[in-house]
C-alpha positions in Angstrom: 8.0 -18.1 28.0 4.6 -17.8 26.5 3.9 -18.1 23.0 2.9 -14.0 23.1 6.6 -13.2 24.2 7.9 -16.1 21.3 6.3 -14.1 18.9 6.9 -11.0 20.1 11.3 -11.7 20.4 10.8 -13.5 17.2 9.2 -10.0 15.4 11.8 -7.5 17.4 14.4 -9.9 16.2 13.9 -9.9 11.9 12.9 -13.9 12.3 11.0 -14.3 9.1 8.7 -17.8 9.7 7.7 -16.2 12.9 7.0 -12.2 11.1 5.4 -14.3 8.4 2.9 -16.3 11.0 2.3 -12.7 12.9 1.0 -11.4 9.9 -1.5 -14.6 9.0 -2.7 -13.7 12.3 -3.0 -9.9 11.4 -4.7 -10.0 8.3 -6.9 -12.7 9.4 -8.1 -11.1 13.0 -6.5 -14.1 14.6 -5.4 -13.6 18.5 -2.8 -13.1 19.4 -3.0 -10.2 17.0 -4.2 -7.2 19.2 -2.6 -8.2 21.6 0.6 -8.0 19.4 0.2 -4.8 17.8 -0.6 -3.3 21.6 3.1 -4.8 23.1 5.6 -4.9 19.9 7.5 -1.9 19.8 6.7 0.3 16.5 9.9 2.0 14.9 8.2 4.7 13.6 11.7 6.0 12.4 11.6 3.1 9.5 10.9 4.6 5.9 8.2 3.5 4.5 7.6 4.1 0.8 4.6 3.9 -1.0 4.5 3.2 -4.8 0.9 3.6 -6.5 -0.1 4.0 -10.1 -2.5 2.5 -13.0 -1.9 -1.3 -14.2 0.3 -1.6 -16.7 2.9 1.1 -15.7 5.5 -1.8 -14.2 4.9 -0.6 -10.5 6.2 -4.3 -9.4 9.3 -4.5 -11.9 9.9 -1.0 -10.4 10.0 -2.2 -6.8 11.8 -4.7 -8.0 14.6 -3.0 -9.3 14.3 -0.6 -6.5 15.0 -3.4 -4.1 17.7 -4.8 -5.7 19.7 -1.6 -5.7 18.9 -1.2 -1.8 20.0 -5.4 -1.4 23.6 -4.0 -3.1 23.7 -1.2 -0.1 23.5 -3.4 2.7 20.1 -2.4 3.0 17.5 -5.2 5.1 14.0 -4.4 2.9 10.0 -5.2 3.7 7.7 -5.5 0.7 4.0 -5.5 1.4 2.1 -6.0 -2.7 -1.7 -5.2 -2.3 -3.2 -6.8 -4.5 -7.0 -6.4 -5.8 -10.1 -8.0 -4.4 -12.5 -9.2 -6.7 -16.1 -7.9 -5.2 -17.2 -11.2 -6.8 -15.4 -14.2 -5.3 -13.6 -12.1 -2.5 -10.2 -13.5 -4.1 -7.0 -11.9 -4.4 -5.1 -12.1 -7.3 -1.9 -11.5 -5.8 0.0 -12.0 -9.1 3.2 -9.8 -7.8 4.6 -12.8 -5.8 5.4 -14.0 -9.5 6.6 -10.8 -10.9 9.2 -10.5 -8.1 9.9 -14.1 -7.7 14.2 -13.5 -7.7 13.7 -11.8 -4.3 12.0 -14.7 -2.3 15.3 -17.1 -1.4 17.3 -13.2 -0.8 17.7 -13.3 2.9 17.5 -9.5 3.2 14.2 -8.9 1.4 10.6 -10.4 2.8 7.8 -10.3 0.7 4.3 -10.2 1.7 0.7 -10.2 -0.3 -2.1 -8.9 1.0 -5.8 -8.5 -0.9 -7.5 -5.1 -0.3 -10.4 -6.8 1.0 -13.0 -4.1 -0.9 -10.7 -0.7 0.2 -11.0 1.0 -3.1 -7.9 2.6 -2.0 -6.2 -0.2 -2.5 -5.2 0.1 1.5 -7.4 -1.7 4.3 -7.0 -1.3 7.9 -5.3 -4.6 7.7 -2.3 -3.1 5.8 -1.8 -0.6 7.9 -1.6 -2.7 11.1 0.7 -5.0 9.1 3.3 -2.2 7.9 3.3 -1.8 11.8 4.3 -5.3 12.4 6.9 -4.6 9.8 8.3 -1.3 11.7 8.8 -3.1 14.7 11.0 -5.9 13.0 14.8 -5.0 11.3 14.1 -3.8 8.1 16.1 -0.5 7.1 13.0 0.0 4.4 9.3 -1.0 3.8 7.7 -0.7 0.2 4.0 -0.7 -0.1 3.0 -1.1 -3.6 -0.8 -0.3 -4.1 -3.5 -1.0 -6.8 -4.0 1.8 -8.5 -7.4 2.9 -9.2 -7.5 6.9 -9.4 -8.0 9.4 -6.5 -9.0 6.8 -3.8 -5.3 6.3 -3.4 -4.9 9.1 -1.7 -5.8 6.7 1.3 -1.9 5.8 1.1 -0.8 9.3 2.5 -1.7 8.1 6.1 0.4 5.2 5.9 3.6 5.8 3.5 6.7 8.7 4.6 7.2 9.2 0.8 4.5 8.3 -1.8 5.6 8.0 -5.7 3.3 7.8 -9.0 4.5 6.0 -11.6 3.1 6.2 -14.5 4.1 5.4 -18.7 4.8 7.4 -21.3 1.0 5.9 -23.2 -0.6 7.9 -19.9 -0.2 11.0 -22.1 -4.1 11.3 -22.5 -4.7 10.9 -19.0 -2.2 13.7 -17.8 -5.0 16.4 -17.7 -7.3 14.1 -15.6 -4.4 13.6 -13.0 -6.7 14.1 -9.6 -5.9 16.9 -7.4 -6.1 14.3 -4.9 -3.1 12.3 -6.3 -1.1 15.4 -6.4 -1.8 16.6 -3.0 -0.3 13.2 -1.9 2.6 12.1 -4.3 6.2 13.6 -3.1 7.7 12.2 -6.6 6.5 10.8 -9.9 8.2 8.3 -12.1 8.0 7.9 -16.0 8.6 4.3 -16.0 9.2 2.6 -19.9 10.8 5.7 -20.6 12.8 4.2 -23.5 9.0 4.4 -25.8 8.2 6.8 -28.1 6.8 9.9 -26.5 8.7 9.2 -23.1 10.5 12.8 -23.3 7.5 14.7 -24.3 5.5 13.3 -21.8 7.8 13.9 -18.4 8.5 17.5 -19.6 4.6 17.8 -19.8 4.0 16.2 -16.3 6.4 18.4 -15.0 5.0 21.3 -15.8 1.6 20.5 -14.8 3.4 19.2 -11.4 5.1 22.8 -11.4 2.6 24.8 -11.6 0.7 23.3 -8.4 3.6 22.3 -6.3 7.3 23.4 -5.7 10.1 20.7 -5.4 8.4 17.4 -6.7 11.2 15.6 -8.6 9.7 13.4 -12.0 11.9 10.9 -12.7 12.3 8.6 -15.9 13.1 4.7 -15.4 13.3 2.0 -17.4 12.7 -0.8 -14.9 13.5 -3.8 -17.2 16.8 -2.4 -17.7 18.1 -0.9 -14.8 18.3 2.6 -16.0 17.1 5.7 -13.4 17.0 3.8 -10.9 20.0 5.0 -9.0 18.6 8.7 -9.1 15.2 7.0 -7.5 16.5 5.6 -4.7 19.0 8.2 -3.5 16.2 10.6 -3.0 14.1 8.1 -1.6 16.5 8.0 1.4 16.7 12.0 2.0 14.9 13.0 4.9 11.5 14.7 3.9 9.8 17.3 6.8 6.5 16.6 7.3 4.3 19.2 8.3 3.3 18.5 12.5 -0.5 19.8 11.7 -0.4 17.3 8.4 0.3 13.9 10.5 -1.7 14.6 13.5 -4.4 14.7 11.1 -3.1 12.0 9.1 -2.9 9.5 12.3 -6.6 10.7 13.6 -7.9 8.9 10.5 -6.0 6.3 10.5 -7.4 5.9 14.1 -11.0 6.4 12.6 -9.9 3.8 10.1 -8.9 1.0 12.5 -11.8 2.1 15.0 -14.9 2.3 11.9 -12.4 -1.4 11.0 -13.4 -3.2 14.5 -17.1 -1.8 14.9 -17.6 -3.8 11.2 -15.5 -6.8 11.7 -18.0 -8.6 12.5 -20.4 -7.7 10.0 -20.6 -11.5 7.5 -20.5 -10.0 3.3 -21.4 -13.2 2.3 -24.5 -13.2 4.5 -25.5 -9.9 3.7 -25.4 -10.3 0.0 -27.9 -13.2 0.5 -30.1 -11.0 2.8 -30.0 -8.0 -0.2 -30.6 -10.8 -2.9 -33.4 -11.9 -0.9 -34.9 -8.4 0.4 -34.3 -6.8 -3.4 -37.1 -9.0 -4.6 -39.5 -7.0 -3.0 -41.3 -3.9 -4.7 -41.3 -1.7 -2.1 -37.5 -2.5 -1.2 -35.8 0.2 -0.2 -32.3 0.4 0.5 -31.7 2.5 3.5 -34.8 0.5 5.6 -32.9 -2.5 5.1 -29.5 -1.6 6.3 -31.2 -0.2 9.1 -32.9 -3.0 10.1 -29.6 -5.1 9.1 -27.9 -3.7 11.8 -30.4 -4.0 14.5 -30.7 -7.8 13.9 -27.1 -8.6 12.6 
């Protein structure tokens, strides 16, 4: 058997140490990655939620809670943390492995970081070929929690079945300067902290701004930490949601344009370039758009 067909049983069968190698290979354009995600076969059936919102409002105590409820259903959960990627070292911080370190010896729940590698987004090609790795193992659920960073996210409506926004009760200044974007792509939104002063006040506010722009979009009100809401969460997260036909044919043309734009730049060294700019940007008569032109030609 060749090592393509060991990987390939070992993904189809939920065999973590092999899923876990897959992915290295995935997020690192190592072969036999493409010829992976070309042969596995991709459940599109499998849920996959996404969960996006500002720092601070407890996305990964959230998903936390979220998967432990789903753990006490039988339930066989994927959780893929994108973490930031600082333009400046090209690290990730990928501080969520800590924040849901009770999950990691659960034999029902894998956990993967991946940095964003500079998709403002907070979702990179890379992601979205690895939540397909994920859909053709045996998970009955796959959570994607994002960076939040304001209407970029709206990147995660190509790749999650249900998206949710959480945000806190101190948001209450922001609620006005909620992007159209966001709301064109969140099916839910959760109030987490919702045991802080202003908690009430805050989800009646959001769900009349929510109302008045979309019919049927549940706000919810958590409190992580604790447990509480969290029931009410996941039962809808489960109930089928129809997708418009038009919406995801045009949802999985750019994620083809993503993956496509993704292998044309691959190639393309940001370490080098930065050297090239620092050298080029010296010049007085530098000019931006020559440069990447002539970047290309000679890259």
């Amino acid at each position: 058997m060749s090592s393509h067909q060991i990987f390939k049983e070992g993904i189809e069968q939920g065999d973590f140490r092999i899923l876990a190698r897959v992915l290295t290979f995935v997020e690192n354009d190592i072969e036999p990655a493409s010829t992976l995600l070309k042969a596995i076969h991709i459940k599109n059936e499998v849920p996959v939620l996404g969960i996006t919102g500002p720092p601070g409002a407890g996305k990964s105590t959230l998903v936390n809670a979220i998967t432990n409820y789903f753990i006490e259903q039988g339930k066989k959960i994927a959780i893929l943390a994108v973490d930031p990627t600082s333009p400046f070292n090209f690290g990730s911080l990928l501080g969520d492995r800590i924040r849901m370190a009770q999950q990691f010896n659960n034999p029902n729940v894998f956990i993967r970081s991946i940095a964003t590698r500079g998709a403002l987004g907070g979702i990179s090609v890379k992601t979205l070929e690895m939540v397909d790795v994920l859909k053709a193992a045996k998970f009955d659920l796959i959570l994607v929690e994002t960076v939040g960073v304001g209407q970029s996210e709206v990147e995660i409506a190509g790749l999650a079945d249900k998206t949710v926004v959480v945000l806190v009760p101190e948001s209450g200044d922001e609620i006005q300067n909620i992007k159209s974007g966001l709301m064109e792509i969140a099916q839910g939104f959760i109030v987490n902290k919702a045991d802080r002063e202003g908690a009430d006040a805050f989800a009646n506010n959001l769900k009349k701004l929510v109302s008045q722009q979309h019919q049927n979009i549940p706000v919810f009100k958590t409190v992580a930490d604790k447990n509480e809401g969290i029931s009410a969460v996941c039962k809808w997260m489960l109930k089928p949601i129809e997708i418009i036909n038009e919406r995801k044919k045009f949802l999985m043309a750019e994620k083809a344009l993503r993956i496509i734009q993704h292998y044309r730049m691959k190639d393309i060294d940001k370490i080098q370039l930065r050297k090239d700019v620092e050298e080029a940007v010296m010049q007085l008569d530098f000019n931006i758009y020559r440069f990447a032109e002539n970047w290309i030609k000679h890259s």
